[in-house]
N, C-alpha and C positions, 0 to 999 in steps of 0.2 A: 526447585527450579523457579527462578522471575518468569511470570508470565508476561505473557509478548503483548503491544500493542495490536497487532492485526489478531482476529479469529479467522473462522471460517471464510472464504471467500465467496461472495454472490455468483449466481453465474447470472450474467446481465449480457445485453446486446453492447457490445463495447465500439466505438468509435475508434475508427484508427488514427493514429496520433504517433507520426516518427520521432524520435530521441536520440542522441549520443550520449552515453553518460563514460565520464572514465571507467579504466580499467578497474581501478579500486572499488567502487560503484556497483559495478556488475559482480564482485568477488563476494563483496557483500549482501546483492541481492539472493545470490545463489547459495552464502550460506544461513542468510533469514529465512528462505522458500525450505531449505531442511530442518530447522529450528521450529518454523510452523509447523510444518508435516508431522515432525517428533509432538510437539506440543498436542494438535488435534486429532493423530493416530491415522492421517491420510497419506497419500502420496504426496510428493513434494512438487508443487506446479511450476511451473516456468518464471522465471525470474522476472520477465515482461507481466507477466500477471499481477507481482504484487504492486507496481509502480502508482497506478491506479488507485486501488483502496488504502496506499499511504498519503498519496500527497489530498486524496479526500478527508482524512484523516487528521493531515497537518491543517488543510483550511480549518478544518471545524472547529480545531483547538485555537485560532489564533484571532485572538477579540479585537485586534484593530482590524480586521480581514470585514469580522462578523459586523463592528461597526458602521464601517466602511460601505457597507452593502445594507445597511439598515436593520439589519437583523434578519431579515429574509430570505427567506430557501425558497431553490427549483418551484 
């Protein structure tokens, strides 16, 4: 099995933050969230849950992002 980009999930104070994502979107969230679960041997969490620890995930990889901001984190 390719292992997944996301691990475990933090549990952290989250910020609320509304979204529309299309339908295809959400299909795929929900079957990432069972992909993980399978992978980590946990229950499969909410699809809103993984949104968060991906698009944290896409900044960090992306070095015009990382440039951009001087190389500087929180």
């Amino acid at each position: 099995m390719t292992k997944l980009k996301l691990g475990p999930l933090a549990d952290d104070r989250p910020v609320k933050l509304a979204a529309e994502v299309p339908a295809a979107v959400h299909r795929d969230l929900v079957a990432y969230a069972a992909a993980l679960a399978a992978e980590t041997g946990g229950e499969p969490v909410a699809p809103e849950k993984l949104v968060a620890p991906m698009l944290e995930r896409f900044m960090a990889s992306d070095r015009g992002f990382a440039r951009r901001r001087g190389g500087a984190k929180n």
